[in-house]
ROGUDO-38010 format. One record per atom (N, C-alpha, C, O, CB): chain; y, x, z; residue number from 0. Coordinates in Angstrom, 3 decimals. Atoms other than C-alpha are relative to their C-alpha. Glycine has a CB too. Layout:
BEGIN
+-----+----------+----------+----------+-----+
| mol |        v |        u |        w | seq |
+-----+----------+----------+----------+-----+
|   A |        Y |        X |        Z | NUM |
...
+-----+----------+----------+----------+-----+
//
This chain:
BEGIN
+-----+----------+----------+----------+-----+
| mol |        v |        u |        w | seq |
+-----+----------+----------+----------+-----+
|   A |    0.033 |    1.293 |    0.639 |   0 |
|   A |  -54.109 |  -57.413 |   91.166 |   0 |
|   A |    0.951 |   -0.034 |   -1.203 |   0 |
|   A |    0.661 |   -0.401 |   -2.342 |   0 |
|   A |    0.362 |   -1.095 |    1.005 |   0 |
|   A |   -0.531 |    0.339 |    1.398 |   1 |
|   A |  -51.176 |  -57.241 |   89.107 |   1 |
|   A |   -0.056 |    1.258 |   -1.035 |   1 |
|   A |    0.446 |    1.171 |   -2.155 |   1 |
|   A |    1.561 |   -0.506 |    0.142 |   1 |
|   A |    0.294 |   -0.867 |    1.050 |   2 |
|   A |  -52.033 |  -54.201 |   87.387 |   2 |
|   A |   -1.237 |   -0.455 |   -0.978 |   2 |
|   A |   -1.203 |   -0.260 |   -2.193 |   2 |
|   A |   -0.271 |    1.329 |    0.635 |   2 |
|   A |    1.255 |    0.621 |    0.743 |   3 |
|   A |  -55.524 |  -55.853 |   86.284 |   3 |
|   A |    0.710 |   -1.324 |   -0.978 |   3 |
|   A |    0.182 |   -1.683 |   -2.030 |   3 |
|   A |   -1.316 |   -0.660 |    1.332 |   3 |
|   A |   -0.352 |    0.854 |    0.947 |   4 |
|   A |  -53.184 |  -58.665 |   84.912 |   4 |
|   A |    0.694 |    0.652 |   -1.187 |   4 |
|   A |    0.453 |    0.473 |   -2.380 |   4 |
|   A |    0.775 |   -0.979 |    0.582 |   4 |
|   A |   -0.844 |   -0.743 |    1.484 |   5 |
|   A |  -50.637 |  -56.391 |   82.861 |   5 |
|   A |   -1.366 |    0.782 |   -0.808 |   5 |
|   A |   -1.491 |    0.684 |   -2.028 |   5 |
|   A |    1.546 |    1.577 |    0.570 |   5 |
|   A |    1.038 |   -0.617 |    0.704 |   6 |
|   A |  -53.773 |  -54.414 |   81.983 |   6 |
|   A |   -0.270 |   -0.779 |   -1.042 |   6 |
|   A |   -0.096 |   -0.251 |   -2.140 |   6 |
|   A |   -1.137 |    0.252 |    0.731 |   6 |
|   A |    0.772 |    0.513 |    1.197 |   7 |
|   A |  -55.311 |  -57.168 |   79.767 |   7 |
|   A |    0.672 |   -0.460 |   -0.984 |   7 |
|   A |    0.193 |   -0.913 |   -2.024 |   7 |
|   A |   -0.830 |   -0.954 |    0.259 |   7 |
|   A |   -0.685 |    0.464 |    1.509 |   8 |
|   A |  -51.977 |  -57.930 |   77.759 |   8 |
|   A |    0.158 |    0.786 |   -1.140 |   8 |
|   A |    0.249 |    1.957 |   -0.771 |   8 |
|   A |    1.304 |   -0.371 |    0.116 |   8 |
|   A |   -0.748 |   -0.999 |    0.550 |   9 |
|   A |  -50.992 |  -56.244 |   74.781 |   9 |
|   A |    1.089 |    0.086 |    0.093 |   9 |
|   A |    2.011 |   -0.498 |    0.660 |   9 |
|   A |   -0.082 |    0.130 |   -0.959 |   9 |
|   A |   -1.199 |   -0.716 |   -0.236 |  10 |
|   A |  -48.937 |  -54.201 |   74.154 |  10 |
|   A |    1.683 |   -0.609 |   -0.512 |  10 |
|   A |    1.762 |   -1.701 |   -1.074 |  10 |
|   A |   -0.359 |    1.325 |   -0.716 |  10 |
|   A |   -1.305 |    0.431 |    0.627 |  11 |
|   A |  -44.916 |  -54.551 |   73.237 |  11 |
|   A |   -0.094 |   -0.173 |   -1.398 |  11 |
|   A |    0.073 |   -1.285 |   -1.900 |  11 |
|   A |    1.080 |    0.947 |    0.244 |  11 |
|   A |    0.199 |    0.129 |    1.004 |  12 |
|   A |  -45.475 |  -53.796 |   70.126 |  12 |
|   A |   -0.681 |   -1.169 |   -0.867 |  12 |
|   A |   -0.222 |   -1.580 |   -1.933 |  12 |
|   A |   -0.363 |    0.858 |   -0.017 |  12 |
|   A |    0.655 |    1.215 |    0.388 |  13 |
|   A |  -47.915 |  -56.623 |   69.458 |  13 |
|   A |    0.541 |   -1.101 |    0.121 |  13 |
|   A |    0.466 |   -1.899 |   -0.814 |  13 |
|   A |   -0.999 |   -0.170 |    0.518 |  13 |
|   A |   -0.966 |    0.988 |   -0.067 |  14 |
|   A |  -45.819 |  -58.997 |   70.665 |  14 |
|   A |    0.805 |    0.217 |   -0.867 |  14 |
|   A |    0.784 |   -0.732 |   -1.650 |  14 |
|   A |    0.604 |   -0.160 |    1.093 |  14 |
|   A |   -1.030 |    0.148 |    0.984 |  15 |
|   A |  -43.317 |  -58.229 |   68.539 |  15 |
|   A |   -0.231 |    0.268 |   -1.348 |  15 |
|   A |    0.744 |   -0.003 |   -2.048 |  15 |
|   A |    0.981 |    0.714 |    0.312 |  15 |
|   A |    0.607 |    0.079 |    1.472 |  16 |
|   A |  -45.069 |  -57.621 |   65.154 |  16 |
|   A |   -0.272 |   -1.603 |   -0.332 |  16 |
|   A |   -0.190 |   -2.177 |   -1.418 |  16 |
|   A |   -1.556 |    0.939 |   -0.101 |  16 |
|   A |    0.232 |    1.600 |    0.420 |  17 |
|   A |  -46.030 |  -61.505 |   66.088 |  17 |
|   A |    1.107 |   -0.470 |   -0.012 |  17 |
|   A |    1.549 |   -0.905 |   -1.076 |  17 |
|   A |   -0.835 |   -0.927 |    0.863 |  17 |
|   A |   -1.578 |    0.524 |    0.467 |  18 |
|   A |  -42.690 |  -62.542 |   66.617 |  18 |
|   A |    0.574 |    0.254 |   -1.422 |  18 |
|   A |    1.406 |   -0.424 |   -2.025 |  18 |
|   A |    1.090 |    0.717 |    0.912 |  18 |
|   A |   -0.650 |   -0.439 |    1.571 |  19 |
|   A |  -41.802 |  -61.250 |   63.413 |  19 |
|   A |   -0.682 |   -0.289 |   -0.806 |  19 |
|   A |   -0.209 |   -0.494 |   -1.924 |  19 |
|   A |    0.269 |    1.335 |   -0.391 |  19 |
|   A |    0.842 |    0.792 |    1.402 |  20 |
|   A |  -44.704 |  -62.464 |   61.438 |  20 |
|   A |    0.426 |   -1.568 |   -0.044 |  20 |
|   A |    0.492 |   -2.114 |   -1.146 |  20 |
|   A |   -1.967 |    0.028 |    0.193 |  20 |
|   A |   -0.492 |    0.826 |   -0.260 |  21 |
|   A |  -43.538 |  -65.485 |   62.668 |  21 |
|   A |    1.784 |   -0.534 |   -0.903 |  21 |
|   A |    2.150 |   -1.195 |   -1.875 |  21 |
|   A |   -0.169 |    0.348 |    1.341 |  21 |
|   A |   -1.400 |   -0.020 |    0.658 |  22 |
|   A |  -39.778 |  -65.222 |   62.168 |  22 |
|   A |    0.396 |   -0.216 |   -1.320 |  22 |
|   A |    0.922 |   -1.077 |   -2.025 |  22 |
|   A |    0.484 |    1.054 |    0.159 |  22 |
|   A |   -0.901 |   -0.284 |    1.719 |  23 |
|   A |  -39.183 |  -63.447 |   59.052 |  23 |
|   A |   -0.616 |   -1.628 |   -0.682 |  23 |
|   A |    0.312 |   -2.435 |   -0.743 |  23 |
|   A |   -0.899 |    2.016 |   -1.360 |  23 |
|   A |    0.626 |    0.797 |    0.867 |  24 |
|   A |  -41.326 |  -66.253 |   57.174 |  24 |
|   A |    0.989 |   -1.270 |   -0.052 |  24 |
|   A |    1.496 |   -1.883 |   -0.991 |  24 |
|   A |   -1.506 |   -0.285 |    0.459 |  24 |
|   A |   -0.486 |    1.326 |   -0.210 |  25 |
|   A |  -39.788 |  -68.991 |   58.753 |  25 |
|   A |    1.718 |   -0.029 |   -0.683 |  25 |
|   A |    2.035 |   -0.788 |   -1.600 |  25 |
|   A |   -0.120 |   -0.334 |    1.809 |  25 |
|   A |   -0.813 |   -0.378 |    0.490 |  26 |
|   A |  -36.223 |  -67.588 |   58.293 |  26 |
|   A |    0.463 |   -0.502 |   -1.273 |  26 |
|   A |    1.388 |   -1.290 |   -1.468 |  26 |
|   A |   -0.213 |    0.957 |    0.070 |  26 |
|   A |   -0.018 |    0.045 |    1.486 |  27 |
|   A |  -36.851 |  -67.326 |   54.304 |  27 |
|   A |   -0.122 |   -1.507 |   -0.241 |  27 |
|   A |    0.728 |   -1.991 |   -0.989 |  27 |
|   A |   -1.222 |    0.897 |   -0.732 |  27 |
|   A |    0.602 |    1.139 |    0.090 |  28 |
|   A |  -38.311 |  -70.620 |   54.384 |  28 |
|   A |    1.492 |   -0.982 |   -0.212 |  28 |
|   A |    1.906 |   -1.621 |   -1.179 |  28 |
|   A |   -1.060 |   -0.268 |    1.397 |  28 |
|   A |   -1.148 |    0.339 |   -0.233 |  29 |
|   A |  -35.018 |  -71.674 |   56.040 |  29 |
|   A |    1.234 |    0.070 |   -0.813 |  29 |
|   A |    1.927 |   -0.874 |   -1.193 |  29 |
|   A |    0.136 |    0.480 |    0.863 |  29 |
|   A |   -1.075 |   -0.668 |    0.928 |  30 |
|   A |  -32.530 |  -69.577 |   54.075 |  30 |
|   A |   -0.189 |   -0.855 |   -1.864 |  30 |
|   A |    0.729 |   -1.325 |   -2.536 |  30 |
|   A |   -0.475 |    2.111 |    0.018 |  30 |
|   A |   -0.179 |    0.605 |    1.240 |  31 |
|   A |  -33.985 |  -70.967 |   50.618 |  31 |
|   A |    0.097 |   -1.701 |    0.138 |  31 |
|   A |    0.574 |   -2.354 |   -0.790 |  31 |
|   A |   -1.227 |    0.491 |   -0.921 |  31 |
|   A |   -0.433 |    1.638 |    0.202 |  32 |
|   A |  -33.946 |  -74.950 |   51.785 |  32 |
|   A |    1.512 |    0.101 |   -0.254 |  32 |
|   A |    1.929 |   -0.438 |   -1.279 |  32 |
|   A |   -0.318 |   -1.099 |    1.491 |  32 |
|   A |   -1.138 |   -0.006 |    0.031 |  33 |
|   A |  -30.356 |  -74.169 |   52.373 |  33 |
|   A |    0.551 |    0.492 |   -1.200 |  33 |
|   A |    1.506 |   -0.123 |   -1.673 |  33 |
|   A |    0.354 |    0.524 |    0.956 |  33 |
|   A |   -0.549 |    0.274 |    1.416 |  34 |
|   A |  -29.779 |  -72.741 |   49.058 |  34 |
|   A |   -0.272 |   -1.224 |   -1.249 |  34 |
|   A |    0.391 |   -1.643 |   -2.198 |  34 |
|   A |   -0.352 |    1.132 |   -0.566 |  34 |
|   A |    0.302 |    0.828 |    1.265 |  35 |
|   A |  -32.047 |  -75.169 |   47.269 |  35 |
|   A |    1.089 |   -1.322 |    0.541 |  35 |
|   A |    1.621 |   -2.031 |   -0.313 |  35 |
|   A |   -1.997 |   -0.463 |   -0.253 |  35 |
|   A |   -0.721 |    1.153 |    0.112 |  36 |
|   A |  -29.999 |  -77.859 |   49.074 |  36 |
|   A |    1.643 |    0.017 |   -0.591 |  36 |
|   A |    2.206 |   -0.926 |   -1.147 |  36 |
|   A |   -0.079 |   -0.523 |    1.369 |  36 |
|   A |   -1.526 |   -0.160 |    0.468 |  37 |
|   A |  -26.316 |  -76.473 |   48.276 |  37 |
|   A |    0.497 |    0.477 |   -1.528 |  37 |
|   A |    1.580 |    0.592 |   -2.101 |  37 |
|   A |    0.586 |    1.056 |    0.938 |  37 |
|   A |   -0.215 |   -1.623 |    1.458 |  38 |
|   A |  -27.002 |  -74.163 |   44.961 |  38 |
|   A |   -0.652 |   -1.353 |   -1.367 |  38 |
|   A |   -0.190 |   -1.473 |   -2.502 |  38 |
|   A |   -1.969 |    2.379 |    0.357 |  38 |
|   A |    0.250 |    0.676 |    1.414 |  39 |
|   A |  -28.983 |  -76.974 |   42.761 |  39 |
|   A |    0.882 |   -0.906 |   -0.595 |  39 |
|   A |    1.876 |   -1.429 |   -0.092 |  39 |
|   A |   -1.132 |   -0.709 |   -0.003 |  39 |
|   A |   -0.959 |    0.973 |    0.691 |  40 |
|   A |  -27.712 |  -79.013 |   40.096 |  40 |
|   A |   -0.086 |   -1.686 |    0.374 |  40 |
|   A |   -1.218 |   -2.070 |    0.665 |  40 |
|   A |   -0.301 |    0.184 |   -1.585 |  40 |
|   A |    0.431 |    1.130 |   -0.379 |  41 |
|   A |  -27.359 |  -82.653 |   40.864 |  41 |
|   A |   -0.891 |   -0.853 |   -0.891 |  41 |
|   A |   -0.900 |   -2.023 |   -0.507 |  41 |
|   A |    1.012 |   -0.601 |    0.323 |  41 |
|   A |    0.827 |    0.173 |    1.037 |  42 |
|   A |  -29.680 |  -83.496 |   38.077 |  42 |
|   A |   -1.726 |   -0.053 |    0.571 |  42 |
|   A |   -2.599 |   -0.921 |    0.596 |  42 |
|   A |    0.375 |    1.248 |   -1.047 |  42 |
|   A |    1.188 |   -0.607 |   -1.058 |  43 |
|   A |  -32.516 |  -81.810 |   40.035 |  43 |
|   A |   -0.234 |   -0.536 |    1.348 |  43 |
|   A |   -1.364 |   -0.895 |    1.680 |  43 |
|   A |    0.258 |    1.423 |    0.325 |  43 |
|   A |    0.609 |    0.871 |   -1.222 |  44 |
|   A |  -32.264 |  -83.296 |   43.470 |  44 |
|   A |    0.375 |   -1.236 |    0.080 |  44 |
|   A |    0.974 |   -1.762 |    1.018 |  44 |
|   A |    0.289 |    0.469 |    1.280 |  44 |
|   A |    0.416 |    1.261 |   -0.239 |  45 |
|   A |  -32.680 |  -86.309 |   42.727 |  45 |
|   A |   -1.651 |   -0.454 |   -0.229 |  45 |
|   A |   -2.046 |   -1.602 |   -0.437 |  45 |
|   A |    0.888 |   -0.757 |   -0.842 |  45 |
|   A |    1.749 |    0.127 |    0.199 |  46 |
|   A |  -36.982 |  -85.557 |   42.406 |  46 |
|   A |   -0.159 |   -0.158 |    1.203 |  46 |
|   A |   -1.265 |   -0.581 |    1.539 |  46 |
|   A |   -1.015 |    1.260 |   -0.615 |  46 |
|   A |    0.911 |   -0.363 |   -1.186 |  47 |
|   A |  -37.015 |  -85.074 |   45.893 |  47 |
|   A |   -0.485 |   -1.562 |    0.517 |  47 |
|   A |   -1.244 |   -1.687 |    1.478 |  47 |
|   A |    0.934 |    0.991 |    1.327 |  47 |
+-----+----------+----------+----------+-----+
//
């Protein structure tokens, strides 16, 4: 039984290529709000 269940997952690898397609993106996403919020001029965020 539980071999027929591990059987149908993938593999480690797959899991973790998704975690990371995931991640990294979000990360960057993350990393530049935090510069655009600390690094721009105050001139500029005031469009938002």
């Amino acid at each position: 039984m539980w071999g027929d269940m591990f059987g149908r997952l993938p593999s480690g690898l797959i899991f973790t290529c998704t975690l990371l397609s995931f991640l990294i993106p979000y990360t960057i996403f993350k990393v530049n709000q935090f510069i655009h919020k600390h690094a721009d001029p105050p001139w500029k965020k005031g469009e938002d």
